[in-house]
C-alpha positions in Angstrom: -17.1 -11.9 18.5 -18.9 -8.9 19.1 -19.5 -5.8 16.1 -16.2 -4.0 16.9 -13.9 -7.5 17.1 -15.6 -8.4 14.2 -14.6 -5.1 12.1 -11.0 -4.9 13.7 -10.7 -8.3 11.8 -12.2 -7.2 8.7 -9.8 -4.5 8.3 -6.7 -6.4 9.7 -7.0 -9.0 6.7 -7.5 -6.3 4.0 -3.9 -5.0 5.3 -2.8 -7.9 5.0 -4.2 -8.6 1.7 -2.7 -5.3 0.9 0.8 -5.8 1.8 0.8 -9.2 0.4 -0.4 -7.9 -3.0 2.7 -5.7 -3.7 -0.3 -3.0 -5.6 0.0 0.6 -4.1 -2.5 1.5 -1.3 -4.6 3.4 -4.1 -4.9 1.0 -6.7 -5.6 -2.0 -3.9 -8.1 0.3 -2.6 -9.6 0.8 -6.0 -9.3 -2.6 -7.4 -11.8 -4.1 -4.0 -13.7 -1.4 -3.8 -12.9 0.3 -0.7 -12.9 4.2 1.0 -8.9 5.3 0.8 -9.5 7.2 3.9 -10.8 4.2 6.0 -8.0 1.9 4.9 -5.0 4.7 5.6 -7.1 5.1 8.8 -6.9 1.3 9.9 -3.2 1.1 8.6 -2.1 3.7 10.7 -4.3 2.6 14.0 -2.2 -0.9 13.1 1.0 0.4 12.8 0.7 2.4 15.5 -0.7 -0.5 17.8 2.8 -2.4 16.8 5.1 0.2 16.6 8.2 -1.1 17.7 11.3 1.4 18.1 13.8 1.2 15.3 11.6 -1.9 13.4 9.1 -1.7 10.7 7.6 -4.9 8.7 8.9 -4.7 4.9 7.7 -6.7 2.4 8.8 -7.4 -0.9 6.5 -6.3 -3.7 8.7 -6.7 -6.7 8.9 -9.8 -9.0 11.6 -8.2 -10.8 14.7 -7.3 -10.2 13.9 -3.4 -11.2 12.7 -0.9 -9.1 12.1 3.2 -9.2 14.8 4.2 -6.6 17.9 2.4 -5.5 19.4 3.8 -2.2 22.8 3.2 -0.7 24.2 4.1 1.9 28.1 4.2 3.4 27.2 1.6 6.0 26.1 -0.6 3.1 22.7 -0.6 3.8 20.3 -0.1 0.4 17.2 0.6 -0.5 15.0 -0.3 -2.8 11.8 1.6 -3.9 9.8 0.1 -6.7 7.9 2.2 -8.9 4.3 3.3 -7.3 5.8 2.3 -3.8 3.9 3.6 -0.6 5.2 7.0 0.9 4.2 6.0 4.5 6.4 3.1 4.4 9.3 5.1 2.9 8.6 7.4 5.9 8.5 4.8 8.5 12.1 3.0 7.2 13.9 6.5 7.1 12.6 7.1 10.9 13.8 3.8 11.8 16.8 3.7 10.6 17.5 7.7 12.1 16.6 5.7 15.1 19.0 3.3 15.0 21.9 5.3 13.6 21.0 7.9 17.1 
């Protein structure tokens, strides 16, 4: 695995470790010590190397059953948004689903 594979990799499992760990992008960044820039950098190079029309990966990052926002719309779709939630993603879920409603 050459220098460039090696730090694609690197990053690719901190995004992972992010998502999985259900912290906001600035405390996870924080808490292991790493530039916010470089991560939001490498998350959007990954999201944009999967984008797939109208789909998004969410992932649960509440325990509880409480969040920040509750949305709902007429089509009974919801949304949840726990406190400290991630703006991109918010951003990326309303795009999708003006994608799939057009």
């Amino acid at each position: 695995m050459n220098h460039r594979e090696e730090r694609k990799s690197y990053w690719r499992a901190l995004i992972d470790k992010h998502t999985e760990s259900g912290m906001s992008a600035a405390a996870f960044c924080k808490q292991q010590g790493i530039n916010s820039q470089r991560f939001y950098f490498w998350r959007r190079r990954f999201r944009a190397d999967s984008a797939s029309p109208g789909f998004i990966r969410l992932v649960p990052t509440s325990k509880t059953a409480f969040s920040g926002i509750r949305i709902i719309l007429d089509d009974g779709v919801s949304l949840e948004l726990d406190r400290g939630f991630d703006p991109l993603t918010l951003q990326e879920t309303i795009d999708a689903l003006r994608t799939m409603g057009g």
